[in-house]
The first five atom37 places (N, CA, C, CB, O) and aatype in JSON, in Angstrom:
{
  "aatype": [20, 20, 20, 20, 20, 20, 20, 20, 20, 20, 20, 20, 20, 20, 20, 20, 20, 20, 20, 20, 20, 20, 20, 20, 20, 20, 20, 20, 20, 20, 20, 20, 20, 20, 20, 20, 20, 20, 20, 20, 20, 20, 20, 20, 20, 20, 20, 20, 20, 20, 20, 20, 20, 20, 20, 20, 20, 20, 20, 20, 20, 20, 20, 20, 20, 20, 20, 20, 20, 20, 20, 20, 20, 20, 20, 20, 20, 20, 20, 20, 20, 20, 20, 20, 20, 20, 20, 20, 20, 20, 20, 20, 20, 20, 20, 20, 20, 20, 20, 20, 20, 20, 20, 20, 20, 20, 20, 20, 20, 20, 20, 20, 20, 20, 20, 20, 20, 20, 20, 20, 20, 20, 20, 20, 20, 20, 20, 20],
  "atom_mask": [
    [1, 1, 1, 1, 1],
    [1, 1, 1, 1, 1],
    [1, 1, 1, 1, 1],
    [1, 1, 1, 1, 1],
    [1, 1, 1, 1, 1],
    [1, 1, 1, 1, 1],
    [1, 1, 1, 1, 1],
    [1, 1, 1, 1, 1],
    [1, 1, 1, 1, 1],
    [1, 1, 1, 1, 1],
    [1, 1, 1, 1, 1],
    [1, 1, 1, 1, 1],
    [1, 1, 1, 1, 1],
    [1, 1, 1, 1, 1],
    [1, 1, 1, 1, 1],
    [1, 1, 1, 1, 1],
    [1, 1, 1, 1, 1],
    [1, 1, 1, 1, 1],
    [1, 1, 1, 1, 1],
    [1, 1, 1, 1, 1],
    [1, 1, 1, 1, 1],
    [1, 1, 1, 1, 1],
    [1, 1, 1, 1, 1],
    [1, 1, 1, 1, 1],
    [1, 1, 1, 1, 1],
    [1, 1, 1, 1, 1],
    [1, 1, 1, 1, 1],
    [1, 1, 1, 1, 1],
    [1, 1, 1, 1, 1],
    [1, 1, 1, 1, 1],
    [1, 1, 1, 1, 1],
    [1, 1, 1, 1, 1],
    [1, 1, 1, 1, 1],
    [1, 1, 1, 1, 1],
    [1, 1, 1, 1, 1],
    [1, 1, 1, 1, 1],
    [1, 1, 1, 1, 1],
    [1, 1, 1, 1, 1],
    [1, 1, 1, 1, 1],
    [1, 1, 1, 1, 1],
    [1, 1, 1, 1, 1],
    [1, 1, 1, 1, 1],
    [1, 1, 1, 1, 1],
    [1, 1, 1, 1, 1],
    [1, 1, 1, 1, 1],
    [1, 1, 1, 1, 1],
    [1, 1, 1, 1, 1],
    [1, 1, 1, 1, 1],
    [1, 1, 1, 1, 1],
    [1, 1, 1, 1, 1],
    [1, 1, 1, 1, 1],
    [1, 1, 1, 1, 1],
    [1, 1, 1, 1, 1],
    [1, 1, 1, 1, 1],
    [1, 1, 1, 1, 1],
    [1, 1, 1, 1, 1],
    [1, 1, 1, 1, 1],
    [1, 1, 1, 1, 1],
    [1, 1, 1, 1, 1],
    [1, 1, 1, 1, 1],
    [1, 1, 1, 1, 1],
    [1, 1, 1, 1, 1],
    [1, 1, 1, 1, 1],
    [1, 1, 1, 1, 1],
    [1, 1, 1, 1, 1],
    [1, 1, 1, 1, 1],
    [1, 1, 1, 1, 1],
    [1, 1, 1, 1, 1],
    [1, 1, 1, 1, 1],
    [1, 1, 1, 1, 1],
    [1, 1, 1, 1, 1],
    [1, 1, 1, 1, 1],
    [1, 1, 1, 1, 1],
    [1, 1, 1, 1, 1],
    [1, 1, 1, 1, 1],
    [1, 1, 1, 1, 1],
    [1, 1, 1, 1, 1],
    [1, 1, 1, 1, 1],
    [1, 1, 1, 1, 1],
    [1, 1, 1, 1, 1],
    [1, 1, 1, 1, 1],
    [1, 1, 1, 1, 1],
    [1, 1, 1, 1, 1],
    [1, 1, 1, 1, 1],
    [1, 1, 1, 1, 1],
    [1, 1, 1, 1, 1],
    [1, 1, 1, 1, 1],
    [1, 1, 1, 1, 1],
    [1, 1, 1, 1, 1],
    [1, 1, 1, 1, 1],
    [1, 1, 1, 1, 1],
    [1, 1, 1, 1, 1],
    [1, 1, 1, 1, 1],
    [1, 1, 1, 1, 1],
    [1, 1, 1, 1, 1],
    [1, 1, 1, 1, 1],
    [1, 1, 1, 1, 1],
    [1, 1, 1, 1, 1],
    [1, 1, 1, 1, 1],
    [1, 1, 1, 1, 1],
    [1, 1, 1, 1, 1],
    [1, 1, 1, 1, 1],
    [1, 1, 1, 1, 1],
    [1, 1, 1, 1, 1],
    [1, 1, 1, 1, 1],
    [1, 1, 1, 1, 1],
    [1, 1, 1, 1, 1],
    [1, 1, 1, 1, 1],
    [1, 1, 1, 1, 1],
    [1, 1, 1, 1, 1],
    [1, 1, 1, 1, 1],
    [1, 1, 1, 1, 1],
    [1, 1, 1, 1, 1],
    [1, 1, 1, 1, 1],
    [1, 1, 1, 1, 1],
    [1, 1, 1, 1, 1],
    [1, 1, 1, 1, 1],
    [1, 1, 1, 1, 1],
    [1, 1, 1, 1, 1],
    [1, 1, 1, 1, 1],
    [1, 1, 1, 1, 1],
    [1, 1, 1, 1, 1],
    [1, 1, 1, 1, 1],
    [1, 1, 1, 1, 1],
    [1, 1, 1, 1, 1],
    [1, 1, 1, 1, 1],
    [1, 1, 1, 1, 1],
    [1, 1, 1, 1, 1]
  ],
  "atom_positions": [
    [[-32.69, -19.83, 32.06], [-32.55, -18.66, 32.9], [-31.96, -17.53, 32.06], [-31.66, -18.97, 34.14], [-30.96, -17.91, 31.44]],
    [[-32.31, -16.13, 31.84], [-32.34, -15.17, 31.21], [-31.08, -14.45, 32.45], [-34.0, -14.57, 30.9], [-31.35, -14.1, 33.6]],
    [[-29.55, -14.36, 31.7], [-29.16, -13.34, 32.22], [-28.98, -11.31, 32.29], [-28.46, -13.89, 32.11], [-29.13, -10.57, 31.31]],
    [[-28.88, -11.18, 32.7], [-28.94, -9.51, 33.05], [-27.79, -8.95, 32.66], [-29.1, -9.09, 34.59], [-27.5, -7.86, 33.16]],
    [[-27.15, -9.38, 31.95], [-25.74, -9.12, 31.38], [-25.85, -8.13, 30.73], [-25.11, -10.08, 30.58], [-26.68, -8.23, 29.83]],
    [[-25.24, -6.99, 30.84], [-25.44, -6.19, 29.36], [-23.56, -5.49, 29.22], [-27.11, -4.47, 29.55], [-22.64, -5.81, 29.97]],
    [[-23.5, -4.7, 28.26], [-22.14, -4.6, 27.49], [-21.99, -3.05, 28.15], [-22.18, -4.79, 25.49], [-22.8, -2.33, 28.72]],
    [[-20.42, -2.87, 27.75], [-20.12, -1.96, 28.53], [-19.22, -0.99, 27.08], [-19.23, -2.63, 30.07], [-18.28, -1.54, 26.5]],
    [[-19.5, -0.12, 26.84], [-18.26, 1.04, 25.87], [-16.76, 0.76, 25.66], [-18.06, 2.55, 26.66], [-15.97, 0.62, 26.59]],
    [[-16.54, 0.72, 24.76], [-14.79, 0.16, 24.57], [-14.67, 1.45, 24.25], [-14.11, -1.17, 23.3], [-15.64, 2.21, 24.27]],
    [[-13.29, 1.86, 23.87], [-12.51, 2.81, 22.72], [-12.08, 1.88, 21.48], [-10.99, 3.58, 23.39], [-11.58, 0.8, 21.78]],
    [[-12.25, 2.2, 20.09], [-12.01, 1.47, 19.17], [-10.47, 1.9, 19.19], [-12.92, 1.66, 17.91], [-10.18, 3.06, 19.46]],
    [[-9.31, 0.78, 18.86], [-8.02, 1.24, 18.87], [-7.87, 1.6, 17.26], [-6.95, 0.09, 19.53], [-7.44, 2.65, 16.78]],
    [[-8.17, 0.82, 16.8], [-7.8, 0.65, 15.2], [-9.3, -0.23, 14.24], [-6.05, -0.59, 15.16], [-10.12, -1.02, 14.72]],
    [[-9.21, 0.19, 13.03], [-10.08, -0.64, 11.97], [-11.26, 0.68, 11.7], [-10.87, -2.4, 12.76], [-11.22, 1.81, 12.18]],
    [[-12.36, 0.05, 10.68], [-13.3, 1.22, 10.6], [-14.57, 0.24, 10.88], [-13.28, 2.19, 8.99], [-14.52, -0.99, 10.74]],
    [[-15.47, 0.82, 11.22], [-17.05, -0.52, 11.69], [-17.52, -1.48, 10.48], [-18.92, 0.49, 12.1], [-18.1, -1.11, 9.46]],
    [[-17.18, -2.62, 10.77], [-17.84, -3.52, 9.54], [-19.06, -3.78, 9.64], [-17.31, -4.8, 9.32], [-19.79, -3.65, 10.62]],
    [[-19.39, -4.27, 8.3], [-21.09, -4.41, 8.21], [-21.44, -3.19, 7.76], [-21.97, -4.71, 9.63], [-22.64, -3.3, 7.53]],
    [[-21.11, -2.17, 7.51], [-22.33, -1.17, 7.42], [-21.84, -0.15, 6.13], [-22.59, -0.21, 9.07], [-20.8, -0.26, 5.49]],
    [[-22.59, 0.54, 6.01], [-21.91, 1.42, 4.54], [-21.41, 2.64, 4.98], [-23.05, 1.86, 3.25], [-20.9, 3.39, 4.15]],
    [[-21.48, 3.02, 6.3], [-21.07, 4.21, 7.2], [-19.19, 3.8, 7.2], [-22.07, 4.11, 9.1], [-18.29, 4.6, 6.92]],
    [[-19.04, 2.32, 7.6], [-17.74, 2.2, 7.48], [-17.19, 2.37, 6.22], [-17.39, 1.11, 7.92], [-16.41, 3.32, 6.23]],
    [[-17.31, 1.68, 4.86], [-17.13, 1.91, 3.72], [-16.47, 3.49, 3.68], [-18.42, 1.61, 3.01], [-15.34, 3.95, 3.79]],
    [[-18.02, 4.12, 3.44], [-17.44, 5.58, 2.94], [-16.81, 6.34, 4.2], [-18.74, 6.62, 2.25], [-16.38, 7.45, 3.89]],
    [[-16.64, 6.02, 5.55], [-15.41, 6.49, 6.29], [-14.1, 6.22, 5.96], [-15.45, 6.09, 7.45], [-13.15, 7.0, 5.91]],
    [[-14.14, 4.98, 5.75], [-13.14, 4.45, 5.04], [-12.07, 5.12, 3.74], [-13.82, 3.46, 4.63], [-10.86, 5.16, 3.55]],
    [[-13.46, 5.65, 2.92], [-12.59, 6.34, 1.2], [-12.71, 7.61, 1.54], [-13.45, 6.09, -0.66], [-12.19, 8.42, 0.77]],
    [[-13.36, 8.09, 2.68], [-12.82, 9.63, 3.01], [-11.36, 9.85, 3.51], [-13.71, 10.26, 4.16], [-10.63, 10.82, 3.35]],
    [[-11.09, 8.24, 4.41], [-9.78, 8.76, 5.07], [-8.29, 8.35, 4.23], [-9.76, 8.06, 6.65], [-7.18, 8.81, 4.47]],
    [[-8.63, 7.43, 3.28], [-7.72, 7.35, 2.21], [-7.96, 8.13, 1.22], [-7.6, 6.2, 1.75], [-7.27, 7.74, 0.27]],
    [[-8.72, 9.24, 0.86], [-8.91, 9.73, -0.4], [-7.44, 10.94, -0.4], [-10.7, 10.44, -0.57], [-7.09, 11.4, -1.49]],
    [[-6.98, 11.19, 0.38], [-6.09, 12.14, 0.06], [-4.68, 11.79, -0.21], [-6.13, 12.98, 0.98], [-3.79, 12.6, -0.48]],
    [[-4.55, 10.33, -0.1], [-3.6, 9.87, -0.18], [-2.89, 10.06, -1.15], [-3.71, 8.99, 0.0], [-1.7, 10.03, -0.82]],
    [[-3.09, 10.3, -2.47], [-2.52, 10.44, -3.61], [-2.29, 11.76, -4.02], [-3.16, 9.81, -4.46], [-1.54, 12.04, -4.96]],
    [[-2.93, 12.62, -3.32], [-3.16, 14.06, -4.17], [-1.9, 14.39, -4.73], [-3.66, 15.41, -3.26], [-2.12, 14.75, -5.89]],
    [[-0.63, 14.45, -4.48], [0.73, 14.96, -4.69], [1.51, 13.82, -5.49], [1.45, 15.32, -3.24], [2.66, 14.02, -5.89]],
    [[0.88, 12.69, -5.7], [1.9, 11.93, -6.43], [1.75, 11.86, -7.74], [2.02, 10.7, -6.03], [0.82, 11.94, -8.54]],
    [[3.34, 11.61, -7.76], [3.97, 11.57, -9.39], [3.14, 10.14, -9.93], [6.12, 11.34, -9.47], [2.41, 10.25, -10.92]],
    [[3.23, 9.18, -9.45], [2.84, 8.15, -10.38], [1.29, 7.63, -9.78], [4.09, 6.86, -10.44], [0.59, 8.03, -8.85]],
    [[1.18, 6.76, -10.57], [-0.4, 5.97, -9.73], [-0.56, 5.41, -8.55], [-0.94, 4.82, -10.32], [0.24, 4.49, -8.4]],
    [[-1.23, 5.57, -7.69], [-1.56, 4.56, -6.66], [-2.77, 3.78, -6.44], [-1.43, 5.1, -5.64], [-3.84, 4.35, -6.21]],
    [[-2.7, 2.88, -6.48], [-4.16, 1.85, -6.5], [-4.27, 1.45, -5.1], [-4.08, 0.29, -7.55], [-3.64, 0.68, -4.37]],
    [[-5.33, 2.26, -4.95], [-5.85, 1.61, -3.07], [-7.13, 1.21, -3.27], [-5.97, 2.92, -1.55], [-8.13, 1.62, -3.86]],
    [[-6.69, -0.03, -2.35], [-7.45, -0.83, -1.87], [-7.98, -1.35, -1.14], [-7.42, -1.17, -1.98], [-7.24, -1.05, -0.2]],
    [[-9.18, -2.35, -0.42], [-9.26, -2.63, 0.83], [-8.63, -2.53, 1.32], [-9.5, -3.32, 1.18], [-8.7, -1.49, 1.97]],
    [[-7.31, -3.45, 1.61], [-6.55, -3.63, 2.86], [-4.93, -4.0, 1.37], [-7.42, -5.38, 4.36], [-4.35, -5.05, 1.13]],
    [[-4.77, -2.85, 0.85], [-3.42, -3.12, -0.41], [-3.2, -1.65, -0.89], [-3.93, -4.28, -2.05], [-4.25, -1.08, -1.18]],
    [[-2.19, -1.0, -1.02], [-2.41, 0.39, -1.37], [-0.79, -0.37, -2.69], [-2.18, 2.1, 0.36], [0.27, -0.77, -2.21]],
    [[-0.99, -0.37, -3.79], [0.78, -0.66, -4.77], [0.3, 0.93, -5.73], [0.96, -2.95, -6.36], [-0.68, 1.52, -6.18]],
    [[1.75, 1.02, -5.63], [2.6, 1.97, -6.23], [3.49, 1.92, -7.95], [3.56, 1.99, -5.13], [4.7, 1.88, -8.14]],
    [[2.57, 1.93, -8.78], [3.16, 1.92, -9.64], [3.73, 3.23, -10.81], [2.52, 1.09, -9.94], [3.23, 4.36, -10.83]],
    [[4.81, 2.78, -11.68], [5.41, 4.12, -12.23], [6.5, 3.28, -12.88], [5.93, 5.46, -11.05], [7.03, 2.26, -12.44]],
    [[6.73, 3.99, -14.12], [8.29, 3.75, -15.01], [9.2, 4.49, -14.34], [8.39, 4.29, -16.67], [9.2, 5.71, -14.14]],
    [[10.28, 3.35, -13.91], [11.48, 3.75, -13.31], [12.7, 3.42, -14.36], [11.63, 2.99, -11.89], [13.59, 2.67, -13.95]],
    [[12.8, 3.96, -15.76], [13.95, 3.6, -16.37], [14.83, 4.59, -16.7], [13.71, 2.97, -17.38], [15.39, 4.66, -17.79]],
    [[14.98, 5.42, -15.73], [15.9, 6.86, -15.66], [16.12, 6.9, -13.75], [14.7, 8.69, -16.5], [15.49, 6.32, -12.86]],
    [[17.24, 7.81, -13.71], [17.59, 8.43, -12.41], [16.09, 9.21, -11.98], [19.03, 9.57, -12.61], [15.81, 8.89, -10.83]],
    [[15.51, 9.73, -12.32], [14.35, 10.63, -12.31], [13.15, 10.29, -12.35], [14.35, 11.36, -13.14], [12.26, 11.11, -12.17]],
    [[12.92, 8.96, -12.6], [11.64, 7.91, -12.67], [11.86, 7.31, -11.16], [11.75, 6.53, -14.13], [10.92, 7.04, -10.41]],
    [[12.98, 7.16, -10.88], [13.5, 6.17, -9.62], [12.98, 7.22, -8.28], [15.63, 5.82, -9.65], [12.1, 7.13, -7.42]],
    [[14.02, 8.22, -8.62], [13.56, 9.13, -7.67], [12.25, 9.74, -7.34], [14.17, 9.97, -7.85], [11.78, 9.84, -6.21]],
    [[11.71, 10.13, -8.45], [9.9, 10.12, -7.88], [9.1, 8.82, -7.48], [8.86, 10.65, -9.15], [7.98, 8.66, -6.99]],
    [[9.98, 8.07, -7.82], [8.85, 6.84, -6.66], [9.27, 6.86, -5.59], [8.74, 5.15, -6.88], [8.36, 6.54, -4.83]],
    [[10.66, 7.16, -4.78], [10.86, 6.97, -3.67], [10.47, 8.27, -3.31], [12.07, 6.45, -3.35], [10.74, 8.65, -2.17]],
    [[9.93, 8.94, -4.02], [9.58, 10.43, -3.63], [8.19, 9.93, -2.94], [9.43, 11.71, -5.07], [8.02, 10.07, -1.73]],
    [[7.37, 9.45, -3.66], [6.02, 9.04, -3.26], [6.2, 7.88, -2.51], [5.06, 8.81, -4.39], [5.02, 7.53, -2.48]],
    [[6.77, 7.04, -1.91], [7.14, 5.82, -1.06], [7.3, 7.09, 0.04], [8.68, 4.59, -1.57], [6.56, 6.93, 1.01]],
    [[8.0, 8.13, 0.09], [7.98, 8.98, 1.47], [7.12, 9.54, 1.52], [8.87, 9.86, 1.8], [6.84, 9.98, 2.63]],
    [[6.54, 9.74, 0.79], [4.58, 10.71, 0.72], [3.84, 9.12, 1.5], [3.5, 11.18, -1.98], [3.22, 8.97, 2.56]],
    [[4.16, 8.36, 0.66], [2.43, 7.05, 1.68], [3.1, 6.58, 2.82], [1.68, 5.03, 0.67], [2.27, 5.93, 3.45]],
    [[4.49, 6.58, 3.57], [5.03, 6.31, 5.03], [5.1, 7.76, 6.23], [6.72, 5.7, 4.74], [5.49, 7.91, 7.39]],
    [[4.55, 8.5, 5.31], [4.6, 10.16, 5.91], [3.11, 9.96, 6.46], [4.83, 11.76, 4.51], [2.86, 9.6, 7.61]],
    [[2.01, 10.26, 5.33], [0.37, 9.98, 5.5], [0.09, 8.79, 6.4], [-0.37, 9.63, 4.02], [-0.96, 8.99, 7.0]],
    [[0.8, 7.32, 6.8], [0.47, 6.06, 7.29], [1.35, 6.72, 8.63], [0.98, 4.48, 6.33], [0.72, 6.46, 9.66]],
    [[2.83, 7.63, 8.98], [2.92, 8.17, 10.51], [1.82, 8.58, 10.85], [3.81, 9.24, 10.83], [1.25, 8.19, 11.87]],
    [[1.17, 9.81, 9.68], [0.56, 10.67, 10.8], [-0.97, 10.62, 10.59], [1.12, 12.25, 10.77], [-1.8, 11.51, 10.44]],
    [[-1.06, 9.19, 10.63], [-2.5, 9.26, 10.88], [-2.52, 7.75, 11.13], [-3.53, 9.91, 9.63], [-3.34, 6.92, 10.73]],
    [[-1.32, 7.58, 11.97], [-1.13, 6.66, 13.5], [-1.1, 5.29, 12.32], [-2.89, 6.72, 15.14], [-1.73, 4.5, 13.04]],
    [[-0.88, 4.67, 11.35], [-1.35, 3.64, 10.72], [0.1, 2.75, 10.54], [-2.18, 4.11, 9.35], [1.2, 3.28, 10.4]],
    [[-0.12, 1.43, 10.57], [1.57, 1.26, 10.06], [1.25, 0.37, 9.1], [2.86, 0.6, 11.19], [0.25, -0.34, 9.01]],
    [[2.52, 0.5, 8.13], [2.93, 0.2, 6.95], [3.67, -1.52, 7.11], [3.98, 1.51, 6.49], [4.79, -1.57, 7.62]],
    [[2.99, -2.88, 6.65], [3.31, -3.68, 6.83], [4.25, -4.07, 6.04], [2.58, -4.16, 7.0], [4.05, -4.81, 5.08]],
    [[5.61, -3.51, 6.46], [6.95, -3.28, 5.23], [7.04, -5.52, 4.99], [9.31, -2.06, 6.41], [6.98, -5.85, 3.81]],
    [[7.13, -6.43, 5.77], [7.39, -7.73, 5.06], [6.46, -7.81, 3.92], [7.21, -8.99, 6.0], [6.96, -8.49, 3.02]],
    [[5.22, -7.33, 3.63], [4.61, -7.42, 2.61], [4.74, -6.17, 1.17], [3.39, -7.56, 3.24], [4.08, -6.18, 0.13]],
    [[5.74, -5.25, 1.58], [6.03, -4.63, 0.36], [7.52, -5.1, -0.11], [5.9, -3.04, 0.54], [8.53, -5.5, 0.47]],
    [[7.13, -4.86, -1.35], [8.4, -5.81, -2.66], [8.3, -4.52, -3.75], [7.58, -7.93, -3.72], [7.49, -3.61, -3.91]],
    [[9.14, -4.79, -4.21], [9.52, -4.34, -5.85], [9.49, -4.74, -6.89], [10.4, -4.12, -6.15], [10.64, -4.87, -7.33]],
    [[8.47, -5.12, -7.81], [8.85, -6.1, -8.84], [9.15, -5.51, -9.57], [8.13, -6.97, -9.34], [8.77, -4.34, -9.7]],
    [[10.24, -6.33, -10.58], [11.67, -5.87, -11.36], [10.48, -6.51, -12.47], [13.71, -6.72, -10.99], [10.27, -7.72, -12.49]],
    [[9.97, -5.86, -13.1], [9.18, -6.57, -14.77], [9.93, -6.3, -15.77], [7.64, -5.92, -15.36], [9.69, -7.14, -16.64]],
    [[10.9, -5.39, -16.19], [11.47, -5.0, -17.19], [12.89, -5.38, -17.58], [11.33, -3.89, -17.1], [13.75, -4.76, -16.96]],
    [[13.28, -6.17, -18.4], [14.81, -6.56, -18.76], [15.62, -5.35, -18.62], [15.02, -7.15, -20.3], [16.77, -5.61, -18.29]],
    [[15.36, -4.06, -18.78], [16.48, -2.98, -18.71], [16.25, -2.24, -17.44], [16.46, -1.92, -19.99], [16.62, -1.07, -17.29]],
    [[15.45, -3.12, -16.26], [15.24, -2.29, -15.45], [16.87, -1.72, -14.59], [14.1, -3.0, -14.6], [17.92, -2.32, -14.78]],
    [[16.75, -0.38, -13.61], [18.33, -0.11, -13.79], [18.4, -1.06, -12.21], [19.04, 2.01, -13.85], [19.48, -1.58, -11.92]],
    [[17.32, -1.23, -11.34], [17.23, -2.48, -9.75], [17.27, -1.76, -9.1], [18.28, -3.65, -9.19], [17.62, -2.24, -8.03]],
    [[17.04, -0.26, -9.02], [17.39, 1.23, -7.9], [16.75, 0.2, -6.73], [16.26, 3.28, -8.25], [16.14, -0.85, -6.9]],
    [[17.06, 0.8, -5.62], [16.98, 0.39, -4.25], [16.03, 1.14, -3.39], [18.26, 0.47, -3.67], [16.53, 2.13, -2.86]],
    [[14.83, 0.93, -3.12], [13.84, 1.96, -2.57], [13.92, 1.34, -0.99], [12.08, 1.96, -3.42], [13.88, 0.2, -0.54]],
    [[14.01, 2.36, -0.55], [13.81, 2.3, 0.74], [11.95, 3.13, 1.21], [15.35, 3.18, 1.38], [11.33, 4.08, 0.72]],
    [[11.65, 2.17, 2.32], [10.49, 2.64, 3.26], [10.71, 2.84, 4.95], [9.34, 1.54, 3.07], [10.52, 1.96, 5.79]],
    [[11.21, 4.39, 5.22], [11.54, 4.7, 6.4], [13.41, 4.44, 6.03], [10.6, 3.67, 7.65], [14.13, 4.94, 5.17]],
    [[13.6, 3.73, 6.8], [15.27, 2.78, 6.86], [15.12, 1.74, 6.24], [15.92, 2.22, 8.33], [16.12, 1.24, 5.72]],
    [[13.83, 1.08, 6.1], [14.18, -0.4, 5.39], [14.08, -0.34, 4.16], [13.34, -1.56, 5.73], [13.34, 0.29, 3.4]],
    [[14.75, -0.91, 4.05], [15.13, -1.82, 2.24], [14.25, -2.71, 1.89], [16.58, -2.86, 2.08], [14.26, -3.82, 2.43]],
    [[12.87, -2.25, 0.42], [12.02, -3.33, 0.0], [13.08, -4.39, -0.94], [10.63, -2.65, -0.93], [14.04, -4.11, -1.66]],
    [[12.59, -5.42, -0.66], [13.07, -6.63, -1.26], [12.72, -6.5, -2.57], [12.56, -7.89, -0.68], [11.7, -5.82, -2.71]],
    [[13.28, -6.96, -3.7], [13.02, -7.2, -5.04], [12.55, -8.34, -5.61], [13.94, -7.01, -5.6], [13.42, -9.19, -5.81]],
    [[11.32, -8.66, -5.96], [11.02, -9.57, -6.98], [11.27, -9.66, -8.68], [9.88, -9.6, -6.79], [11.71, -8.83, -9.47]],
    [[10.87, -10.86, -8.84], [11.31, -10.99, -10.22], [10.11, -11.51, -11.22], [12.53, -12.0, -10.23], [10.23, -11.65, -12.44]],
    [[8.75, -11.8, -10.32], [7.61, -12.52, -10.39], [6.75, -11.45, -9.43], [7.78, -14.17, -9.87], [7.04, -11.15, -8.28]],
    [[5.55, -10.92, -10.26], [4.48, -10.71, -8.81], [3.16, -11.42, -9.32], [4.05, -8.78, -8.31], [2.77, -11.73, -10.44]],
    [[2.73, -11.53, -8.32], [1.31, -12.41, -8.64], [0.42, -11.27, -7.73], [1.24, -14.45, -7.92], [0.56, -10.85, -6.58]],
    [[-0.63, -10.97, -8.91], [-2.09, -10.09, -8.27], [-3.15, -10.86, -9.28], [-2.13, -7.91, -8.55], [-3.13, -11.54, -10.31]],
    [[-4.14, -10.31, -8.27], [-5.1, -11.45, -8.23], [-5.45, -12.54, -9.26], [-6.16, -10.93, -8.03], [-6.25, -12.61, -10.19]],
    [[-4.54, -13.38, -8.71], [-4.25, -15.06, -8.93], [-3.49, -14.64, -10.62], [-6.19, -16.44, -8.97], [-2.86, -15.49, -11.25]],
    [[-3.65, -13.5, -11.01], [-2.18, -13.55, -12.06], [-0.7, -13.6, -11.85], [-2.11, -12.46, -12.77], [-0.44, -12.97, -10.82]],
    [[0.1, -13.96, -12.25], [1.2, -14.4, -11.66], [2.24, -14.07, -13.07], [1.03, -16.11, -11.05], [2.52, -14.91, -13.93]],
    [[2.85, -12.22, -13.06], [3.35, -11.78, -13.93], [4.89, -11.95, -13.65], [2.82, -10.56, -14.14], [5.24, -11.73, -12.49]],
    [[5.94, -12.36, -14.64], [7.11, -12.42, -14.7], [7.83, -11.06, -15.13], [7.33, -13.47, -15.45], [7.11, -10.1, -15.41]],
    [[9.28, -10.94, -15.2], [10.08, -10.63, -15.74], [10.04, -10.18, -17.33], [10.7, -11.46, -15.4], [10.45, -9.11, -17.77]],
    [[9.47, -11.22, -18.07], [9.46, -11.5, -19.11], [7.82, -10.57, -19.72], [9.69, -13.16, -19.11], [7.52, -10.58, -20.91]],
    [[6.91, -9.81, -18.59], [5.72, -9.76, -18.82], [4.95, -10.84, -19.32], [5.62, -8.91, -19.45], [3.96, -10.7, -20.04]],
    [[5.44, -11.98, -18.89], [4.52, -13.9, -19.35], [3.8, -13.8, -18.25], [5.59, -15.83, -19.34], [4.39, -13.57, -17.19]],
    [[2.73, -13.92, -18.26], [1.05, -14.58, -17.48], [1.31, -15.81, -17.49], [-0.6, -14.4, -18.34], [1.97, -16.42, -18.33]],
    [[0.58, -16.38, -16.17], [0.29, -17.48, -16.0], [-0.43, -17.6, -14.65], [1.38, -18.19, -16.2], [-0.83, -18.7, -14.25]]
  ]
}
């Protein structure tokens, strides 16, 4: 028996349309401005935006938390949130000075190890 069912219009709350290449490049239009003003690099990604930069001065420190308030400013106002348990700090450098970055009020946690994709960099800059 053939039902008569048919679908009815949602509002999309969140995400961009998968499957198609319309989502894609909606997608790198609405992150492309993300960086324009920052001091150091940002690598965005599917679903990963990291922040990297030499922090071995008062003035290295401070422009990253400069740009940590530039990508929680851009993720308010364009309704998105920032999944702070998954941002860290990794400490790679023996003279690093351990400055304390905050996102919003919270305090990112510090690592001592980060692992990207399936590399798993130390302290020491040792791979494995």
């Amino acid at each position: 028996m053939i039902s008569d069912a048919t679908s009815s219009w949602r509002p999309i709350t969140s995400s961009v349309p998968q499957g198609s290449i319309l989502g894609t490049v909606l997608f790198n239009i609405f992150i492309d401005y993300l960086d324009d003003e920052a001091e150091y690099t940002l690598g965005k990604f599917a679903d990963d935006t990291k922040l990297g930069g030499l922090a071995d001065t008062p003035g290295g420190c401070a422009a990253i938390q400069k740009d940590l308030n530039r990508v929680r400013k851009w993720a308010d106002g364009n309704l998105m949130q920032l999944n702070k348990g998954q941002c860290n700090v990794p400490q790679l450098r023996r003279n690093n000075p351990r400055h304390q970055y905050l996102l919003g009020a919270t305090h990112l946690e510090s690592s001592f190890a980060e692992k990207d994709l399936g590399v798993l960099m130390n302290t020491k800059l040792a791979t494995s």
